[in-house]
N, C-alpha and C positions, 0 to 999 in steps of 0.2 A: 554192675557194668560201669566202668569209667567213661562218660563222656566227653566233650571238648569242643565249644564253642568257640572258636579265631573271628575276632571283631578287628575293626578299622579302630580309629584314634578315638575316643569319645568324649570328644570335647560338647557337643550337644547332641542329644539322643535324635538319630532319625528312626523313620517307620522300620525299617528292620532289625534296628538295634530294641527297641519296644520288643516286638516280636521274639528277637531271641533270647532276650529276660524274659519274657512270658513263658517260653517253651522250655526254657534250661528250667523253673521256679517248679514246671508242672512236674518236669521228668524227675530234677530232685526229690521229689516229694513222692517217689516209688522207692519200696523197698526194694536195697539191694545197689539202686542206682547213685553216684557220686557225680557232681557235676561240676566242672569248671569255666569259667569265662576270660577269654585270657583275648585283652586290648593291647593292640601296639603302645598306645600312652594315654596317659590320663583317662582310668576310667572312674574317678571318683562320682559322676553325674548318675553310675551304677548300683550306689553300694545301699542306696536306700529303699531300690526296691527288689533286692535281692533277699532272697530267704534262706535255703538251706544250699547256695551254689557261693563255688569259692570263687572270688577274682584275684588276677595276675595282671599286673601292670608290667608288661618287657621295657618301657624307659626306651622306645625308638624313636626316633624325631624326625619326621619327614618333613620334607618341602624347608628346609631351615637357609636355604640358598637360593630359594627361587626367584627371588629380584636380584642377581648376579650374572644373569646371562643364560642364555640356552643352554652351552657347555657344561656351566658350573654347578649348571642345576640337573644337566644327565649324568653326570660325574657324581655329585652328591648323593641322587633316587639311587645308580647303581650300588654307590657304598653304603649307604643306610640300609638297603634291601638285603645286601650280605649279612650284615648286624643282624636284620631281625629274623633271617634262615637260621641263624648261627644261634640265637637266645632261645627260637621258638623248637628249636630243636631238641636241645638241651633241656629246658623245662619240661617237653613231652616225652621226654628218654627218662624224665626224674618218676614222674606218674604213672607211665603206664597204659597208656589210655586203651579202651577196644574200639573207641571210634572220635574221628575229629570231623569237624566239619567247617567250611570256610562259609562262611555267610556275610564277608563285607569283601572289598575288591582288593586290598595288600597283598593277601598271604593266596589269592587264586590261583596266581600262573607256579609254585614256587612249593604249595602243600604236599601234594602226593610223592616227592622229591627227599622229605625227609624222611632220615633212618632213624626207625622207632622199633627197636628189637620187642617191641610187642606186637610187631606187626600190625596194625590198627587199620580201621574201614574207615576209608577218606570219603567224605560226603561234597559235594559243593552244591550248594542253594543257590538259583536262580532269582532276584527280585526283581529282574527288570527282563522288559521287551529283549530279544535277542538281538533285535538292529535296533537296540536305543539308542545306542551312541553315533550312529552311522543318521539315521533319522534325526537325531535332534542338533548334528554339528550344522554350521551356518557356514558357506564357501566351498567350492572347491578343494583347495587345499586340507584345510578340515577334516572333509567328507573321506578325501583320497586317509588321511591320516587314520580317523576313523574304521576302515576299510582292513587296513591293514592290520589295525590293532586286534580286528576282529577277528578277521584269519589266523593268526597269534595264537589266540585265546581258544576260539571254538574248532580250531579246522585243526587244533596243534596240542595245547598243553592240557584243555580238557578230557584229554581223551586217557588220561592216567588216574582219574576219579573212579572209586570201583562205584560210584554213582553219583547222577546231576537229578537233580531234585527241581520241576520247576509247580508252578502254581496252579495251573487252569490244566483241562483237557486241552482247550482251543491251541495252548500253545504245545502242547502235545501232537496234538494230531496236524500243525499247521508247518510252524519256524523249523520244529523237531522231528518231522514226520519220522519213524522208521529209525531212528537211535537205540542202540537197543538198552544203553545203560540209562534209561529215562527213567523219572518216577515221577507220579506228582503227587502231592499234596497241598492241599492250600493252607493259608496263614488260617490264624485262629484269631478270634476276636478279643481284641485286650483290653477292650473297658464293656462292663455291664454296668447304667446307671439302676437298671430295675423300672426304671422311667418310661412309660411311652407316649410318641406326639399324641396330643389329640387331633393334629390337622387343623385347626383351626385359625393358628396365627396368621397375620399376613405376612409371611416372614419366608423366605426362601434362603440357602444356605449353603457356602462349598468350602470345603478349608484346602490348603495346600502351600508347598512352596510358592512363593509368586516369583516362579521361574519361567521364561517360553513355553518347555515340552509344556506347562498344564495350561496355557492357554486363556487367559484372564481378559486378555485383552475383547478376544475372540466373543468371550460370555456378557462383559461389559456390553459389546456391542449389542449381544442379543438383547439385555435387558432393555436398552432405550428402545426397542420395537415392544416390546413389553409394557414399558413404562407410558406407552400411549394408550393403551388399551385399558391398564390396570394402575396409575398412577399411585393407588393406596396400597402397593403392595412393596417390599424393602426388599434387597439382594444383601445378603451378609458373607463377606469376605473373610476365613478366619486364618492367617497364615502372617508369616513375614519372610521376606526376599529381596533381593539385587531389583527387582522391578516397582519397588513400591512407588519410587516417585513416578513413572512413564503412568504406572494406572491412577493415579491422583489425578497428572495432566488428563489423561482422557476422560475421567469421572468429570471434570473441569468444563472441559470442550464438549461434552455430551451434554452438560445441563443435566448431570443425575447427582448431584449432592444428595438431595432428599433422598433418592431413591436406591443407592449403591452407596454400601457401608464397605471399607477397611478394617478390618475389625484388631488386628493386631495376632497378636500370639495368645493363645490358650493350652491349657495341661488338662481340661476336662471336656472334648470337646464333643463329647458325647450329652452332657447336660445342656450346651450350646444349641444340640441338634432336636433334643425332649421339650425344646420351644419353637421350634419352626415347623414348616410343613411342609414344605418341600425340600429335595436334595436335588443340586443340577451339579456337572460335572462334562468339562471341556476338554478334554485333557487332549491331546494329539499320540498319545500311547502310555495304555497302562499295563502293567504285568498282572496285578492282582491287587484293586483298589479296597488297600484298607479302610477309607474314608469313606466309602460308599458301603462297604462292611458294614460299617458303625451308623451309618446314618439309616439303614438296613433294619438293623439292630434296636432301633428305635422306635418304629415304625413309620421312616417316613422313603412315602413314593421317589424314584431313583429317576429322573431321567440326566445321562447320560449320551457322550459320540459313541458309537461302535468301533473303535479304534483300536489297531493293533495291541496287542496283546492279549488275556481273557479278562476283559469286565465282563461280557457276555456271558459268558461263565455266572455272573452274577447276578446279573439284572433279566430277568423273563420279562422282552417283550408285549405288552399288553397286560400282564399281570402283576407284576413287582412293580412296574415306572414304566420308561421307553427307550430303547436304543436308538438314535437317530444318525442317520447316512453324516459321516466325516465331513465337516466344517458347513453344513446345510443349518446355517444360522435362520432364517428364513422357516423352517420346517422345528427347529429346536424352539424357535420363538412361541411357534402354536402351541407346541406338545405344552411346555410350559403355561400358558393360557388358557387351553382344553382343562386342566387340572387345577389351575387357580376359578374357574369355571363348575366346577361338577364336586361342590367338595364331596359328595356320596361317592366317586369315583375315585377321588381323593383319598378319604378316607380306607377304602376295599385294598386299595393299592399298599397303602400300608401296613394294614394288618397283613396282608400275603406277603411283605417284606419281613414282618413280625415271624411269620411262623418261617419260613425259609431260611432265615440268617441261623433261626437254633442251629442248625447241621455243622456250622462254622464254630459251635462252641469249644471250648480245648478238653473239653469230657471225649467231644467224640476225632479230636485230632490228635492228641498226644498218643492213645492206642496205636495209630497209622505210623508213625513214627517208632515206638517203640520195635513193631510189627516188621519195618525196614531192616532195621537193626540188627534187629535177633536171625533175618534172612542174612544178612550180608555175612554178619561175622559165622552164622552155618557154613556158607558156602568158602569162607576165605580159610575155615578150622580144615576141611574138608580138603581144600588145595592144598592146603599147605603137607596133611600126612601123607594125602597120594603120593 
């Protein structure tokens, strides 16, 4: 089976591009299977942890006009986007493929479109909330733009995927209700240290962009109600972002120097987390949090918001960690506290993170995938000779 993975630019790897090297690596490695990973540009940041999947660099360059004007720069995105229908077309008319699938945002509105006389089963993967973009734009104007782009996308061009793939049930049965071309599957977990917390650190821990939707500021604040109860305890920030200075000023203005770390960027940040012992997680909408995955993965307790998309899906209430009512800082404060408190609760918590995360291993997610696959292109052999 010819696959085909269609990535974004990879100039630095995000959590999806992770994942779809994880999953292209696992699927290569079945007999019979051929896998390709083909980046608008530059994906040199790919080639070291690729195994048996070939990459394709198309040389498209987007955004190269953006500080030129509104005009120059919708004039430009239209011309560059015909280049890369035009390259990615021809690359997959060279191959062959039985199935492509879009898993970064370029080639979304634009995939099902092309002519591939091998007829091929178009996928698109969902990694985000369905109103992420509408939810995390800032203005009116924004919001309205937002709005539309969404209609665009989900009310219009998605509907030419012979399937949308997205991560949780929740958002299955919620944003999705009653779609019939739905599937889900969740990510699989892309680091195993072997390592587990012992709970014991005073160390608490959440990595991410330090971007608004994940809410840093929000957590900052909780820990100074924390930090009065449990001053011996540390919050470790692992991430970098557009917002690093604004949370410095507030660590600043809060008086938690000691007690709220920045931690920077990490490539292991799962060895990060086989030292703390807590995982907290603010986020204002997650699709399917690989970081709580991972911190999951490790055995350490999860509390988390209940926030739009499926983390819940993830975290069992009172067993794994706690979901807590959206932005109820107040109530996140306790939960946090209850658990720096009870480490025997602490620890339970854990372990049932321990055994629950197995299910997300790529042993038992690539099958699912595979199993997709072999259904679509059944049914697409089948149309086609009727």
């Amino acid at each position: 089976m010819n696959i085909v993975y269609c990535i974004d630019v990879a100039y630095n790897l995000s959590g999806t591009d992770i994942v779809s090297i994880a999953k292209a690596n696992a699927l290569a490695a079945i007999p019979g299977n051929k896998v390709w990973i083909v980046s608008a540009g530059n994906p040199r940041s790919l080639l070291k942890r690729l195994k048996q999947v070939s990459v394709t660099d198309l040389n498209v360059r987007y955004y190269q006009h953006d500080d030129e004007g509104l005009i120059v720069s919708i004039i430009d995105l239209l011309k560059t986007k015909r280049i890369h229908k035009k390259r990615l077309e021809n690359f997959l008319e060279n191959i062959q493929p039985d199935v492509v699938i879009s898993s970064g945002v370029l080639t979304k509105t634009f995939l099902p479109q092309l002519k591939i006389s091998s007829n091929p089963v178009f996928i698109r993967e969902l990694h985000a909330d369905r109103h992420y973009n509408r939810d995390s734009a800032k203005g009116i104007i924004k919001k309205f733009i937002a709005l539309m782009g969404e209609l665009y996308d989900f009310h219009w061009k998605i509907h030419a995927y012979d399937k949308v793939v997205v991560l949780s049930e929740k958002e299955n049965s919620g944003s999705w209700k009653n779609w019939k071309k739905l599937a889900v599957i969740p990510n699989p977990i892309t680091h195993w240290t072997g390592a587990l917390s012992q709970c014991e650190e005073k160390v608490a821990i959440t990595a991410g962009r330090l971007a608004p939707m994940k809410n840093f500021t929000g957590l900052i604040n909780i820990w100074s109600k924390v930090a009065k109860r449990h001053p011996d305890w540390v919050l470790q920030i692992w991430g970098t972002g557009d917002m690093q200075q604004t949370l410095e000023t507030q660590i600043k203005q809060l008086g938690l120097e000691r007690h709220v770390c920045l931690m920077g960027y990490t490539n292991n940040i799962s060895e990060k987390m086989s030292q703390a012992s807590l995982m907290v997680l603010t986020s204002r909408s997650e699709s399917f949090s690989l970081v709580t995955l991972e911190a999951m993965s490790v055995g350490l307790p999860t509390i988390v918001y209940n926030c739009p998309g499926g983390i819940s899906s993830l975290v069992k209430d009172g067993e794994t960690g706690y979901l807590v009512p959206l932005d109820d800082e107040d109530c996140f404060a306790e939960r946090v506290c209850q658990l720096i408190e009870d480490s025997e609760l602490r620890k339970k918590m854990g372990a049932a993170c321990a055994k629950e995360s197995k299910k997300y291993c790529i042993e038992n997610i690539i099958p699912q995938w595979m199993s997709l696959f072999e259904e679509l292109l059944a049914k697409k052999r089948k149309h086609k000779s009727a």
